[in-house]
Structure formats: structure tokens, C-alpha cells
C-alpha positions as semicolon CSV with decimal commas, in nm:
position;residue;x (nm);y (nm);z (nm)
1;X;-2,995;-1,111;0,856
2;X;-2,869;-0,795;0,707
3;X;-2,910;-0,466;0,864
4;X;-3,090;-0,235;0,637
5;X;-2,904;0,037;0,562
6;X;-3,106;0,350;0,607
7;X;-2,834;0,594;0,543
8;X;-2,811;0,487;0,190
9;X;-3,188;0,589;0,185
10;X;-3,165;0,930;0,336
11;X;-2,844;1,031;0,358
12;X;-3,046;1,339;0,563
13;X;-3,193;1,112;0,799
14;X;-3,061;1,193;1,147
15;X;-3,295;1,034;1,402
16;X;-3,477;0,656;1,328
17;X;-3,613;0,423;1,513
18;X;-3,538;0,017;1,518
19;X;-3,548;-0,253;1,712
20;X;-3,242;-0,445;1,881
21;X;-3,174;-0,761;1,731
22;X;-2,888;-0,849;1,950
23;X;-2,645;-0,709;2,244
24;X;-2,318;-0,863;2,340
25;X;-2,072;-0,794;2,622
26;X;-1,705;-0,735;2,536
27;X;-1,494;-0,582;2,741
28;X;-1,464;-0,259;2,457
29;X;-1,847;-0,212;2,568
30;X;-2,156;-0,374;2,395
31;X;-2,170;-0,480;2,027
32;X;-2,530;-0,392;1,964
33;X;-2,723;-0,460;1,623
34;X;-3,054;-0,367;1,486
35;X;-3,256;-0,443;1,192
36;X;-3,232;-0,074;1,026
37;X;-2,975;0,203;1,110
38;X;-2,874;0,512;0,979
39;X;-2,559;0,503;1,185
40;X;-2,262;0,453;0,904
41;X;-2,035;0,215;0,994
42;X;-1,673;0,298;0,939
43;X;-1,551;0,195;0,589
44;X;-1,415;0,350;0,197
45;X;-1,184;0,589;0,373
46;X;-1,455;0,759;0,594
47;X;-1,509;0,714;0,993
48;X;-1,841;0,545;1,142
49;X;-2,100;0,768;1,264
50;X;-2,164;0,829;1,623
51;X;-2,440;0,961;1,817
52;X;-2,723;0,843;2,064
53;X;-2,910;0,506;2,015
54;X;-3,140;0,406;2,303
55;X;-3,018;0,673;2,538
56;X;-2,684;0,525;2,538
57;X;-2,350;0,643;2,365
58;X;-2,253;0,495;1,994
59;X;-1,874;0,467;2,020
60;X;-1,811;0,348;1,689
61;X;-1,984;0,134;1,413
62;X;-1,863;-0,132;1,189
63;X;-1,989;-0,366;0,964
64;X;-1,940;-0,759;0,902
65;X;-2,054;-0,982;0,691
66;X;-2,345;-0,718;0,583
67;X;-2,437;-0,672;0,980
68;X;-2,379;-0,346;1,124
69;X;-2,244;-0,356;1,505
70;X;-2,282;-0,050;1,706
71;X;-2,048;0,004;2,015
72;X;-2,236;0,124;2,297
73;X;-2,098;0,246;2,642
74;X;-2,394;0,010;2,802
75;X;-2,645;-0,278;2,741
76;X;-2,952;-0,236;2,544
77;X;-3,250;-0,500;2,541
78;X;-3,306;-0,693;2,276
79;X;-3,659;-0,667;2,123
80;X;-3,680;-0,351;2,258
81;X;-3,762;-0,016;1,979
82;X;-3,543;0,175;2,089
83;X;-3,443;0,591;1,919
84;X;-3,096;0,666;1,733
85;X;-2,986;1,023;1,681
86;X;-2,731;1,056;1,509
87;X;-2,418;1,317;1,543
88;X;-2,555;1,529;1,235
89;X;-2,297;1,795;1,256
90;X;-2,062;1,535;1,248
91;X;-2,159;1,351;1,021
92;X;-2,242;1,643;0,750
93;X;-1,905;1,749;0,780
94;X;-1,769;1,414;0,673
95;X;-1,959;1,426;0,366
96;X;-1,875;1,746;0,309
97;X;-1,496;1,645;0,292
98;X;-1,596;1,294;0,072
99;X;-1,799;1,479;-0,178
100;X;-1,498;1,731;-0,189
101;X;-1,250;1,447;-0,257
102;X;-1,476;1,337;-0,512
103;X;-1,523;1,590;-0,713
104;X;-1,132;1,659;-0,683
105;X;-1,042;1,308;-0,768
106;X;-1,266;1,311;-1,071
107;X;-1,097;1,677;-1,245
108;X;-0,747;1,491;-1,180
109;X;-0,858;1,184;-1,324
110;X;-0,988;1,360;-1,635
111;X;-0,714;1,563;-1,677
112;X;-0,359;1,359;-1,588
113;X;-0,580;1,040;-1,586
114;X;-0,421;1,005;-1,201
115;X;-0,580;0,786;-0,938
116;X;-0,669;0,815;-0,619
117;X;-0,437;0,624;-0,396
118;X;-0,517;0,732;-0,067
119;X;-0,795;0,887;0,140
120;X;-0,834;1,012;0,485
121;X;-1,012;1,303;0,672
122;X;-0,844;1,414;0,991
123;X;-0,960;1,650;1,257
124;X;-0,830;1,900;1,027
125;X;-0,769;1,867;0,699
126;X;-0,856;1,581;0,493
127;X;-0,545;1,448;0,259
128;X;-0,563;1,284;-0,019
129;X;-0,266;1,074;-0,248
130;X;-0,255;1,084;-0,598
131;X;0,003;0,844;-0,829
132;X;0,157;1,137;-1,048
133;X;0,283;1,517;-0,981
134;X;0,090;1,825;-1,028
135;X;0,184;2,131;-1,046
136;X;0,057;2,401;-0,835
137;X;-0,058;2,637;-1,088
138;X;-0,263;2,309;-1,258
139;X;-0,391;2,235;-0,889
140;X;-0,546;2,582;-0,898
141;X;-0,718;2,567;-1,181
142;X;-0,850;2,208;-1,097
143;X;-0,983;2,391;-0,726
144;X;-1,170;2,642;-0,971
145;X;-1,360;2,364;-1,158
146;X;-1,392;2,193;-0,822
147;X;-1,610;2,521;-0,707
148;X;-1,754;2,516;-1,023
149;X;-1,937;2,254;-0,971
150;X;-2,012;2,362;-0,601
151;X;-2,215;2,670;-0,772
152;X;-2,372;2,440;-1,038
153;X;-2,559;2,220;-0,717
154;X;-2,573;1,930;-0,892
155;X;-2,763;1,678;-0,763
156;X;-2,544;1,297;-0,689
157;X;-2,633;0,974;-0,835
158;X;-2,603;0,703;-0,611
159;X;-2,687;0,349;-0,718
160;X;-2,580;-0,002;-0,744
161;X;-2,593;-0,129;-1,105
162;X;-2,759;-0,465;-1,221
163;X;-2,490;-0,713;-1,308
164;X;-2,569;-0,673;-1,687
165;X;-2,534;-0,295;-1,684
166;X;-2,217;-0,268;-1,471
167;X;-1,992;-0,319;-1,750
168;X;-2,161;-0,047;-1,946
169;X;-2,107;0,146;-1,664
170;X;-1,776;0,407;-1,645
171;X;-1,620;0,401;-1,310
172;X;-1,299;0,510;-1,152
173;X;-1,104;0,210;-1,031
174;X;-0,778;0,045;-0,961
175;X;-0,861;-0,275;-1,018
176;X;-1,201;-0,483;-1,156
177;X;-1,427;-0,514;-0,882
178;X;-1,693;-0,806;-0,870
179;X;-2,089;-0,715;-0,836
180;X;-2,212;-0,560;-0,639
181;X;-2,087;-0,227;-0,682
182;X;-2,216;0,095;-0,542
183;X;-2,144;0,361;-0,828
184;X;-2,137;0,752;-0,663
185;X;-2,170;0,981;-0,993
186;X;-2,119;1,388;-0,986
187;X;-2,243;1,385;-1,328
188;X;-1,960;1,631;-1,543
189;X;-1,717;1,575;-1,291
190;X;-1,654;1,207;-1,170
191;X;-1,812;0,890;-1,157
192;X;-1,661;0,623;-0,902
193;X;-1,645;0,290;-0,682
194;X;-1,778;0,380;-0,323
195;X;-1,926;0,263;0,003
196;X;-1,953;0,597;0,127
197;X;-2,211;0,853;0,203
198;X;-2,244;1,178;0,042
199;X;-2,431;1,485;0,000
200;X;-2,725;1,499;-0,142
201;X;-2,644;1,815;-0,413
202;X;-2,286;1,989;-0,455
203;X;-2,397;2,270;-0,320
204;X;-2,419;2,150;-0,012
205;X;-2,019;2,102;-0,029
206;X;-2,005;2,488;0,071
207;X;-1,661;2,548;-0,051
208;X;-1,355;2,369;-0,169
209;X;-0,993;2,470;-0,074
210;X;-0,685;2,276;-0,134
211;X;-0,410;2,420;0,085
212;X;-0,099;2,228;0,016
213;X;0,076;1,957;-0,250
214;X;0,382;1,751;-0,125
215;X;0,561;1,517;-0,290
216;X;0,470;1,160;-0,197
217;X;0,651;0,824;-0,347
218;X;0,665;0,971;-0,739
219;X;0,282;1,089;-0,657
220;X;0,148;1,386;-0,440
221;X;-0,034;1,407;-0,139
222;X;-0,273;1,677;-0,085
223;X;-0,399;1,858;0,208
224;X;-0,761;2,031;0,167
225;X;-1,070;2,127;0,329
226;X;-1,396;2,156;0,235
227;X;-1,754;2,305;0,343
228;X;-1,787;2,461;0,722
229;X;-1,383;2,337;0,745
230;X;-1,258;2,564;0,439
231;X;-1,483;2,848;0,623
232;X;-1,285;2,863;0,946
233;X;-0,973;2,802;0,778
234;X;-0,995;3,098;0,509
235;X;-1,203;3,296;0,807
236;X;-0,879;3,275;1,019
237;X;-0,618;3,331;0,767
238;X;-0,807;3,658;0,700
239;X;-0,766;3,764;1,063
240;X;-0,419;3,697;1,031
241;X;-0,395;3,892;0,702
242;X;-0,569;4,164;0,853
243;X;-0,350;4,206;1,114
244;X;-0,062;4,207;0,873
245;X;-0,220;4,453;0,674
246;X;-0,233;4,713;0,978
247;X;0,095;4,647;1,066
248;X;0,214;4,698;0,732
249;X;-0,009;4,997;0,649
250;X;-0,086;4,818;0,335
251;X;-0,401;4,691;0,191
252;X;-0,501;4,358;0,273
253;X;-0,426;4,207;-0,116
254;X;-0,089;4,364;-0,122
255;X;0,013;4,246;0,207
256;X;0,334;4,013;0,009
257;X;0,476;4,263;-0,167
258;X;0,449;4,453;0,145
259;X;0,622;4,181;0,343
260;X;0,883;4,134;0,045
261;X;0,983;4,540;0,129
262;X;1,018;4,476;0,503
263;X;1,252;4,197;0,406
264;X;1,444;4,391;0,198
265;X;1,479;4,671;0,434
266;X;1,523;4,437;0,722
267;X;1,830;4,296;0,516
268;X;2,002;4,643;0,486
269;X;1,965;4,703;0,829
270;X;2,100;4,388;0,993
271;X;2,403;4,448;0,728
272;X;2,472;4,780;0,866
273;X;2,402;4,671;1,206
274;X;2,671;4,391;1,152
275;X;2,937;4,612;1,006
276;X;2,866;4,883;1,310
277;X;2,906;4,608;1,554
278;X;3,258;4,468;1,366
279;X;3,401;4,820;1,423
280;X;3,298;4,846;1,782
281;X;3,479;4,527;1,839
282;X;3,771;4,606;1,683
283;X;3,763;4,904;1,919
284;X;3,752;4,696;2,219
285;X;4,008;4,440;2,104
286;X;4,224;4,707;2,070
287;X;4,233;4,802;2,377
288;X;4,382;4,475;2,485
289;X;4,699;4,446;2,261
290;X;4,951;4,278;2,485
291;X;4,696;4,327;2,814
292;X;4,811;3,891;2,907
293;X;4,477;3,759;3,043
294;X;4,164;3,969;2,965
295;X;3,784;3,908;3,124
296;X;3,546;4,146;2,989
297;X;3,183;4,196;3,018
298;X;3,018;4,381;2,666
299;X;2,607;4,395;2,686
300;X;2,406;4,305;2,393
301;X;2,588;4,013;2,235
302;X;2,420;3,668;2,124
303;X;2,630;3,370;2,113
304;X;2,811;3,480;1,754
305;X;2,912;3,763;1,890
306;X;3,048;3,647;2,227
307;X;3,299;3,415;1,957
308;X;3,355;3,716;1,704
309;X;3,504;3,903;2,035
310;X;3,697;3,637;2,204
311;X;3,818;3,580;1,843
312;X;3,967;3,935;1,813
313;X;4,094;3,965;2,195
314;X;4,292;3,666;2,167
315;X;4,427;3,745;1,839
316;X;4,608;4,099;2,001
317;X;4,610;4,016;2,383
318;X;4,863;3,751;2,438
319;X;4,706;3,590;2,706
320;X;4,349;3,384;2,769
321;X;4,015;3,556;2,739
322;X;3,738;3,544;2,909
323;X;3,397;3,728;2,725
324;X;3,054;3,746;2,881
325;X;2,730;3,920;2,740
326;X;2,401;3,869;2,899
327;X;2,202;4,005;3,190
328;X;2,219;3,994;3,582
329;X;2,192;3,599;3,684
330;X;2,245;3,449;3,322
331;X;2,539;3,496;3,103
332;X;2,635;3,352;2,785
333;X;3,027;3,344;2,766
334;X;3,329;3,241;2,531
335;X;3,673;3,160;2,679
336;X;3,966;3,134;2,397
337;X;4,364;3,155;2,336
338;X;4,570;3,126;2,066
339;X;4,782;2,834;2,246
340;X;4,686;2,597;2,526
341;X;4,397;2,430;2,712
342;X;4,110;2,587;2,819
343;X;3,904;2,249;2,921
344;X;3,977;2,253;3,284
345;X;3,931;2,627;3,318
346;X;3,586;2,523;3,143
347;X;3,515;2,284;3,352
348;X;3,620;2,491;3,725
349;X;3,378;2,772;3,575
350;X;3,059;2,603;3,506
351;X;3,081;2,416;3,848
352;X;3,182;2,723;4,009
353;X;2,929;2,909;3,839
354;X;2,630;2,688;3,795
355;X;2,726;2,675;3,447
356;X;2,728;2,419;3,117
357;X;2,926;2,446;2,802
358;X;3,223;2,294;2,642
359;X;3,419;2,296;2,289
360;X;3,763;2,258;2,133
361;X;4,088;2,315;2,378
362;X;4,124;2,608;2,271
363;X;3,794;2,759;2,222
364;X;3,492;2,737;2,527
365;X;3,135;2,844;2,520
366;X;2,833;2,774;2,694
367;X;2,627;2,970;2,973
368;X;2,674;3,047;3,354
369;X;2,391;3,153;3,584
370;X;2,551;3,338;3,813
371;X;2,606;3,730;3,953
372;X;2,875;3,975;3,776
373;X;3,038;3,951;4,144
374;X;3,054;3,601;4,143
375;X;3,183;3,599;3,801
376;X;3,429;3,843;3,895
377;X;3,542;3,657;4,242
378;X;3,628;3,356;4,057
379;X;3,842;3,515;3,792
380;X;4,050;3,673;4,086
């Protein structure tokens, strides 16, 4: 016998009581049914319910053949009445998110005539696949109507048409379906196919927020939240922003341009600070024309400009070069010369030195952890 589906009835209802038609031992946990539930059971892109029933934990619901099977983490008696809670803040959550996707799916619909391809709601963010592109400036004006209809609270229509009046009936769809179909209708906004449970008005959607658009297989995928979700996530980003807006000294809606100046300055200065450090190198590779073999130590160098110097000193020194930059314990170092082989050196250094690295014949770089007067012992 089919379960009755009291979620359908009162998509509200979180506690109910039924009786236990059947329990069955798996080794998952216990498959128990009932003859009413308003525990949803996973199915049109949305995860089961889960919750309490008879003091015991609901795992995860599905449904077969119009029976709905709740997983329990232990045996309850059939016959017995037993109490369901369900998890409510769960739950309203997910149909926060579906009635989102809804009301999303229906503006692209009406607009590029673009179906829904794909549905799922992570921890996170929800996504959703469309088969066409969007731009993002047409994405933001859909996310306005979206809230539009948020602020309207509009109440849902939820109903399974008589065979005669389904085809009278307009439905999003990829294909015919055969009757029974469930129709779920934000009137103005969408009407569509779906097994799924929903709010009960659109104002109880909260908030809609799409926060990204990536291509996806000549379509686009699209990452939004919606409800209690979109509240934490635009709650947090202004945290961040406000932050950024101290730092900056700038108020908080002019925080970009802001950040666009830093760049800009930021870009002068590591110019400048790249020609300075040029010239000082040139300096100390001049002090090495015709010098033969040359190990020096220079502080403050990352690993371009441990090459840049060994570069220079071999060019003027006529001999091999050894350059190190780092501090006490840990160097970072580039050996080089104009003609020869520099592999075994390489190779006596880093196992000398506790040391890894490697490169052309001619040109060696890696890292060395190791003291200056260890460094400077094995150069001897």
C-alpha cells in the first residue's frame, strides 16, 4: 500500500505521528515504512529529509514503487504509533534553495527560452545548469526579478492535474511526461514538472543571490544561494569588505576603485624597486671582473634574483659562481659559469649541505639547509 505522503499536505508539518507498517534488517541499518510520513524521500534533484522517528535516527529516505523506506540506525516495532520529527531547519533550507531555483529557472526560461539541465544543492551553494550562455549583466537583471517576486510573497500552486486538463496545462519540460504529473506554479514567474517540496509563499525564500556563471558544455552552470544561505554569505563578504574599507581608508562602496589605486601604485613601486635592485647588482658584479671563482652571500634575494646575480658574476668573473640569499639554516642558492659542468659540484653541495636542487650543466639552483660556516667550510 502506498505511504501517504503528508509532506505534500503540509509542507510546514514537522512532527506526525504513524504507525509502522514494516521493519527490515540490512546491514545499512533498518528499512522502516509507515502508512503516512512527512519525511521526504530523496528525489527531483533534492535530498531526503532526516530527523527523529520513534526515538531512533532517520538516515535517509527513499521511495519505491510509491512506498517510502526510512533508514533508521535501529529496529522499530511494527504496529507500533510511533512520533517523527523532522530536521525542520534542514529541511526549510532545502526549500528555500528549490523555490530559489524555481523561480530562477522560470525568468531564464521566459527570457532565452533555456532549460534547466541540471540541479543540485550542496552544503554550500546550490548550482544549477542551463543549455545556453548568459551574460552576466542579463543574469543580474534576471536576480532582480528573482527578488521581485521574493517581495511580492506569492503564494505556490501545487497540484497534480486530471488527465483531461494536463494538456491544457503549461509546464516546463524536456520531454512529454505521462500522467500523473505534479505541476509546482509561481504564478508570473514559472510553472513546472516537480516531485519536490517547496515553500509555502515566496517570501519565505528570504533572499536570492546568484554568485557565479561558468561556462558548461555550450550552456552555463550557476552557483547561487538563497534564503538563511544568501544571509551568511552576503553577511560575511561584508565583514570582509569592511575590513578592506579600513585598510583602505575608503568607504565601504568604493572599496574597488580603491583597490584598483593600490594596484597601480603597487606597480610603480615594484618597477622602481626592480630597477634599484638591477643597479645594486651591477655594483656587486663589478666587483668580480676577472676575481676566477666567486661565492658570495647578498641578503634579501628570492629565487629570480639569486639567477639575475649569478647571471651577471659569471658574465665578468671568469671563473664559477656560487650565490646564496636567505637566512641562518636555509639558503636558496644559484651556482653558474659561462663554460663547463656544474652537476657534480651540484650534487657534492646538496649532500654536503642537506640540500636539493638541480638544472642545466651550466646553470644550478635549488636550496641548502645549512649554517653560513658550513657553507663556507665546504667551498674551502
Amino acid at each position: 500500500m502506498d505511504t501517504r505522503k503528508l509532506y505534500y499536505e503540509d509542507c510546514h508539518l514537522r512532527a506526525f505521528s504513524a504507525t509502522v507498517t514494516g521493519c527490515e534488517q540490512t546491514e545499512k541499518g533498518c528499512f522502516v515504512t509507515l502508512d503516512a510520513t512527512a519525511f521526504y524521500p530523496e528525489g527531483g534533484g533534492e535530498a531526503p529529509d532526516l530527523g527523529v522517528l520513534g526515538g531512533v535516527k532517520v538516515l535517509d529516505v527513499q521511495e519505491r514503487d510509491g512506498v517510502i523506506f526510512h533508514l533508521c540506525d535501529a529496529p522499530l516495532t511494527v504496529g507500533e504509533t510511533v512520533r517523527g520529527e523532522i530536521d525542520w531547519a534542514r529541511r526549510f533550507d532545502l526549500m528555500q534553495q528549490h523555490t530559489g531555483e524555481h523561480i530562477i529557472s522560470g525568468l531564464l526560461h521566459e527570457k532565452f527560452g533555456y532549460m534547466n539541465t541540471g540541479f543540485h544543492v550542496g552544503a554550500d551553494v546550490m548550482e544549477v545548469d542551463f543549455d545556453g550562455p548568459v551574460s552576466w549583466d542579463d543574469l543580474m537583471e534576471i536576480e532582480r526579478r528573482a527578488n521581485e517576486a521574493v517581495w511580492a510573497n506569492i503564494p505556490l500552486e501545487c497540484w497534480i492535474p486530471s488527465p483531461e486538463e494536463l494538456p491544457t496545462v503549461f509546464y516546463r519540460t524536456k520531454r512529454s511526461l505521462p500522467w500523473p504529473v505534479r505541476i509546482v506554479r509561481v504564478p508570473g514567474y514559472d510553472s513546472c514538472a516537480c516531485c519536490g517540496i517547496h515553500v509555502k509563499t515566496t517570501g519565505e525564500v528570504g533572499l536570492i543571490k546568484i554568485l557565479s556563471c561558468t561556462a558548461l558544455r555550450g550552456g552555463v552552470r550557476l552557483g547561487l544561494v538563497c534564503g538563511e544561505r544568501a544571509y551568511r554569505h552576503i553577511a560575511a563578504i561584508f565583514q570582509e569588505n569592511r575590513k578592506v574599507s579600513q585598510a583602505f581608508s575608503a568607504p565601504m562602496h568604493a572599496t574597488g576603485e580603491a583597490a584598483l589605486r593600490m594596484n597601480e601604485a603597487l606597480t610603480l613601486e615594484k618597477s622602481r624597486a626592480t630597477g634599484l635592485q638591477n643597479r645594486i647588482l651591477d655594483m656587486v658584479a663589478g666587483c668580480y671582473v676577472n676575481y676566477g671563482d666567486v661565492l658570495h652571500f647578498e641578503p634579501g634575494l628570492d629565487g629570480n634574483g639569486l639567477r639575475q646575480l649569478a647571471d651577471k658574476i659569471a658574465d665578468v668573473c671568469g671563473g664559477r659562481v656560487a650565490v646564496l640569499s636567505g637566512e641562518e639554516g636555509n639558503y636558496g642558492y644559484c651556482l653558474a659559469q659561462r663554460d663547463g659542468d656544474l652537476r657534480e659540484l651540484n650534487k657534492a653541495m646538496t649532500a654536503a649541505l642537506n640540500g636539493r636542487g638541480g638544472g642545466k650543466p651550466q646553470f644550478q639552483q635549488g636550496t641548502v639547509r645549512a649554517a653560513k660556516a658550513e657553507i663556507l667550510k665546504f667551498f674551502e
